[in-house]
C-alpha positions in Angstrom: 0.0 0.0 0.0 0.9 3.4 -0.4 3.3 4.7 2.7 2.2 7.0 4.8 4.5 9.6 3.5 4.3 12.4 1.1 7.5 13.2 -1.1 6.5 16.2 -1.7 4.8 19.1 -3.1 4.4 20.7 -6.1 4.0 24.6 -6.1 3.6 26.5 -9.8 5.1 29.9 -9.7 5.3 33.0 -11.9 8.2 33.8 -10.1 10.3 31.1 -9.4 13.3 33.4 -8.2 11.2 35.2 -5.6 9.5 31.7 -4.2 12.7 30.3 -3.8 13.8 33.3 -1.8 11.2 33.3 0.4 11.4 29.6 1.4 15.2 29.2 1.2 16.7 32.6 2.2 14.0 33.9 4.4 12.6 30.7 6.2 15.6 29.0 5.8 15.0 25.8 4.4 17.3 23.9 3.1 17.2 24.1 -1.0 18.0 20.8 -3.3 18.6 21.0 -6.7 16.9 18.3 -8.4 17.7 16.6 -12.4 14.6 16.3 -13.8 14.5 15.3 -17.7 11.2 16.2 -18.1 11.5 19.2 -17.5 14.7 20.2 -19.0 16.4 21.4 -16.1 16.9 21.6 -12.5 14.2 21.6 -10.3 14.8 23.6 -6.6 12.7 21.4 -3.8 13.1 22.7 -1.0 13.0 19.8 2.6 10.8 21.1 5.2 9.8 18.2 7.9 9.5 15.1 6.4 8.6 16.2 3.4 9.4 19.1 0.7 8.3 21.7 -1.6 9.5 21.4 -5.7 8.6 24.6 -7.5 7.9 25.0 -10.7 7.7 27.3 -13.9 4.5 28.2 -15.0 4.0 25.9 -18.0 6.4 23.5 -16.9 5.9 20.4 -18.5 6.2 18.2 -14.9 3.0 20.0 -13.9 0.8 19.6 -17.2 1.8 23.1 -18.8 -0.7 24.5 -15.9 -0.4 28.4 -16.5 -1.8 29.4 -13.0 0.2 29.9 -10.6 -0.9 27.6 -7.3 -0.8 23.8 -5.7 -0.4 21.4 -9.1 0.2 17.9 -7.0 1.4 16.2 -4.3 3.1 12.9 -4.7 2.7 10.5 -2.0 5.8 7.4 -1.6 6.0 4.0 -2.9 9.1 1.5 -3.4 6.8 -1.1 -4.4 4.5 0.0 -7.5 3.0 -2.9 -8.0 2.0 -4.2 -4.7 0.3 -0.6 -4.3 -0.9 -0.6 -7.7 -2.8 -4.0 -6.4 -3.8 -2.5 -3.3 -5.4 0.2 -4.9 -7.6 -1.7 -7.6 -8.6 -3.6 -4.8 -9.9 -0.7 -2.5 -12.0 0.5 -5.5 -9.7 2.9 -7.4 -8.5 2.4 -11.3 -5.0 1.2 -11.9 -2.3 4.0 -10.8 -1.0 4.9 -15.0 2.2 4.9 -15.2 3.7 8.4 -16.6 5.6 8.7 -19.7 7.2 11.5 -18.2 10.1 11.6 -15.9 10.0 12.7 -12.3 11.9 14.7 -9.6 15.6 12.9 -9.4 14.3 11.1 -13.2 12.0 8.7 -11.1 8.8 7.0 -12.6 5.9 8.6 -11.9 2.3 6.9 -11.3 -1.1 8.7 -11.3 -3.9 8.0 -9.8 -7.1 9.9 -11.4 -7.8 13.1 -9.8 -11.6 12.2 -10.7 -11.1 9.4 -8.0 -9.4 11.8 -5.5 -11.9 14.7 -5.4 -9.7 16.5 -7.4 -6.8 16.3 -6.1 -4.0 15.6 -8.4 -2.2 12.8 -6.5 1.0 10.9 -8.3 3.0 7.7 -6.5 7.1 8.2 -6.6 9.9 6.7 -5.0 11.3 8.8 -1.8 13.6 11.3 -2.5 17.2 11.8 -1.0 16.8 15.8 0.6 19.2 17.1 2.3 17.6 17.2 5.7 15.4 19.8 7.5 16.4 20.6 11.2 13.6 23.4 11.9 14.1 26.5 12.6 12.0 29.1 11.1 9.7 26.6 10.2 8.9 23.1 11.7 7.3 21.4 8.9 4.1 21.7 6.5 0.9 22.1 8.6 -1.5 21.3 6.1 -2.6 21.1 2.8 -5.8 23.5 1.7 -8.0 21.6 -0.4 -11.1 22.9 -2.3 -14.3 20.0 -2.5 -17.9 20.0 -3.2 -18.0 17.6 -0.6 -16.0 16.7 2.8 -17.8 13.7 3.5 -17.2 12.4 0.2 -12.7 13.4 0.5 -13.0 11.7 3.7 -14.0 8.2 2.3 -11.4 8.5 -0.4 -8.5 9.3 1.5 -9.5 7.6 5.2 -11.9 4.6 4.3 -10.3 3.9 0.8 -6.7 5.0 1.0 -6.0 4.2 5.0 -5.1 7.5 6.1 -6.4 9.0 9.9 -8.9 11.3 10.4 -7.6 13.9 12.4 -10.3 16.4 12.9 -13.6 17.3 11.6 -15.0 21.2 12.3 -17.4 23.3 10.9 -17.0 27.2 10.6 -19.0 29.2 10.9 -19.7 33.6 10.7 -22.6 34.6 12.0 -24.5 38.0 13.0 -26.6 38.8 15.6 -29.3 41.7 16.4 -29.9 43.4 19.6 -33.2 45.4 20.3 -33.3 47.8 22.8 -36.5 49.1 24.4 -36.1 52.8 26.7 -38.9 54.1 28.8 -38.4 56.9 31.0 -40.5 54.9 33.2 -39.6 51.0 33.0 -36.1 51.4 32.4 -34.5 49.6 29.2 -34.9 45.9 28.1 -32.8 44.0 25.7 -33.6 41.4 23.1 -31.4 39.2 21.6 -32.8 38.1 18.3 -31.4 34.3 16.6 -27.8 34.5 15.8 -28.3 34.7 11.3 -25.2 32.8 9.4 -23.4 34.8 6.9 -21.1 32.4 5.9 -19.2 29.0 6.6 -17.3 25.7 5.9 -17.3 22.3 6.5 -13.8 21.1 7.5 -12.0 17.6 7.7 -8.4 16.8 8.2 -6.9 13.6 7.1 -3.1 13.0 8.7 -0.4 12.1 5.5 3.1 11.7 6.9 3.7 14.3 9.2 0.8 17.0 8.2 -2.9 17.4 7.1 -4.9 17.6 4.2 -7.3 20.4 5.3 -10.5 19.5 2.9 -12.8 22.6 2.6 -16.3 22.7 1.4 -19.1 25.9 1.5 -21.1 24.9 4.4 -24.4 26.6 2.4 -24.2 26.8 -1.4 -26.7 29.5 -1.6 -24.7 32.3 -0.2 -22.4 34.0 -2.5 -18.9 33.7 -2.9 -17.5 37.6 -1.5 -14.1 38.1 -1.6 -12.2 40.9 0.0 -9.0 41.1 -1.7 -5.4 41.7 0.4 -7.1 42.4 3.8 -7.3 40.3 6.9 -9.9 37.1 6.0 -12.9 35.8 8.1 -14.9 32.9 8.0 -17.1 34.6 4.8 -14.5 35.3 3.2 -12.9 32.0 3.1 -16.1 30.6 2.2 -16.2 32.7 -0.7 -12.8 32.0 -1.6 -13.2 28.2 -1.9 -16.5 28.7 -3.5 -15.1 30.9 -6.1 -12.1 28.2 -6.3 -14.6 25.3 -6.8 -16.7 27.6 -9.3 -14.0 28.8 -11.5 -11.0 25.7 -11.5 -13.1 22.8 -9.8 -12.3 20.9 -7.1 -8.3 20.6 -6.2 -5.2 21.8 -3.8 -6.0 25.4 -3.2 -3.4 26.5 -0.7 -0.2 25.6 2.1 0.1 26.4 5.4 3.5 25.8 7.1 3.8 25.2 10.7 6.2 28.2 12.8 7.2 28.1 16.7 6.0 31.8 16.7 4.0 33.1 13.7 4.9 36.7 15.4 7.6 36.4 14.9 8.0 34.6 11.6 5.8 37.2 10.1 7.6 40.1 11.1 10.7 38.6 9.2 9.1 38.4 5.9 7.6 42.4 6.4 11.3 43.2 7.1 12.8 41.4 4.3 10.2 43.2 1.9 7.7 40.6 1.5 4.2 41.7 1.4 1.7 40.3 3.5 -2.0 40.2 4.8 -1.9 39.8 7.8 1.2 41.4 10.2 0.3 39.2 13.3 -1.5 36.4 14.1 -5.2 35.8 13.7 -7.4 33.0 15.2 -7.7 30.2 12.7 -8.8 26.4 13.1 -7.5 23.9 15.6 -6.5 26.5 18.6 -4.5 28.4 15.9 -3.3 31.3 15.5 -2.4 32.1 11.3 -1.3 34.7 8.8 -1.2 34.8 5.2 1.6 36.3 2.9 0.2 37.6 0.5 0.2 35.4 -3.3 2.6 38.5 -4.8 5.3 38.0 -2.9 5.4 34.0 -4.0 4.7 34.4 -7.6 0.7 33.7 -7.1 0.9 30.8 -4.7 -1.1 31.3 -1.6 0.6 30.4 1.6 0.1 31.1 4.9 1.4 30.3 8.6 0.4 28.4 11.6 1.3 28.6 14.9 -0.5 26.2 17.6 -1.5 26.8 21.2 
């Protein structure tokens, strides 16, 4: 079966340069340089926990020619293709196809369908040899941000079919609520707290892979808009609009990366200095006890990244 170990992930930039100096120079991970005949060149990964980050050219052929910048794929670790390839056709999924393209370090490649996976593009490698990551900056990746129609439906791919743990399951949710106040010179004032409205919300479920999540995210009502404030501090609507606008406009898939800090204060305060911009300066409450921060997609050439620090 597949191991329960990612190799890494694959990040498509418009501006590889400034990506890599951000994750290498900044946050101090250490940076591999990787053969890849595929792709014609070099590809920097960069080892951060147990697993890494590759990044990619825009319309690099490793990553389909995709010309957004974003999450392409994550490849998850196998030594023995044919025993998972087996183990997979028998859980329910179609036979793993093997690439005809070369991977990271010229390894085969295997894909599973993203059609089985809820849309995320999942390919089986061998494990790479990274130099290694002591922390630091960064401990590892927190979690993967992944776009769905549907969490239930994620969570019986990747926990009941594919083995992996459920970690968490939450729902978010924004809501408003009306006070009425009623004044008499005579009886004083009374106050009346009307039903708390929803404005906006998720669905949540976390599956553990190796040593971080997959955060699945789905609107929690599919009749309220998708509203998107753009560069400012999020909220729960807001999120909710941004994976609705996500699932709308590209369909379901990898969305966004979250990478685990000792002190997101602290870490965010480095990137302002260093000239990165951001959204958020400090910490904000986010899921699981967290506190988070986004830099903003600019400053990594379109790939949207934020930080996690937990209480």
């Amino acid at each position: 079966m597949i191991s329960n170990e990612m190799a890494y992930v694959a990040l498509v930039s418009s501006d590889v340069q400034s990506t890599c100096n951000v994750l290498g120079n900044i946050l101090g991970l250490p940076k591999n340089d990787l053969p890849c005949t595929t792709s014609g060149k070099s590809i920097p990964v960069f080892t951060v926990g147990k697993s890494a980050l590759a990044v990619f050219e825009v319309g690099d052929p490793l990553v389909e020619g995709q010309e957004k910048p974003g999450v392409h794929h994550i490849a998850l670790v196998s030594n023995e293709f044919e025993e998972t390839s087996n183990q997979l056709t028998k859980n329910g999924f179609s036979k793993p196809v093997k690439s005809s393209s070369l991977g990271l370090n010229d390894l085969p490649l295997y894909k599973i369908p993203k059609t089985e996976t809820t849309g995320v593009q999942t390919w089986i490698t061998s494990k790479l040899n990274l130099k290694p990551h002591m922390g630091g900056e960064i401990e590892r990746i927190d979690h993967l941000g992944i776009a769905v129609s549907d969490v239930f439906a994620s969570e019986k791919i990747f926990a009941n079919k594919m083995g992996f743990e459920v970690e968490s399951r939450q729902t978010d949710m924004e809501v408003t609520m009306a006070v009425e106040s009623f004044t008499s010179d005579k009886y004083g004032v009374v106050y009346h707290n009307r039903d708390p409205q929803p404005v906006g919300g998720l669905r949540v479920c976390f599956i553990t892979v190796g040593d971080c999540e997959f955060e699945f995210l789905a609107n929690f009502n599919p009749n309220q808009s998708a509203e998107i404030d753009y560069g400012r501090p999020g909220n729960t609507k807001q999120d909710q609009g941004a994976i609705t606008k996500f699932v709308n406009s590209r369909g379901q898939g990898l969305h966004h990366i979250a990478l685990k800090s000792p002190n997101i204060n602290a870490t965010l305060e480095k990137l302002h200095k260093a000239g990165i911009p951001l959204i958020d300066y400090v910490g904000r409450p986010g899921s699981r006890r967290a506190q988070i921060g986004f830099i903003h997609p600019k400053g990594l050439g379109g790939v949207l990244l934020h930080v996690v620090e937990r209480t």
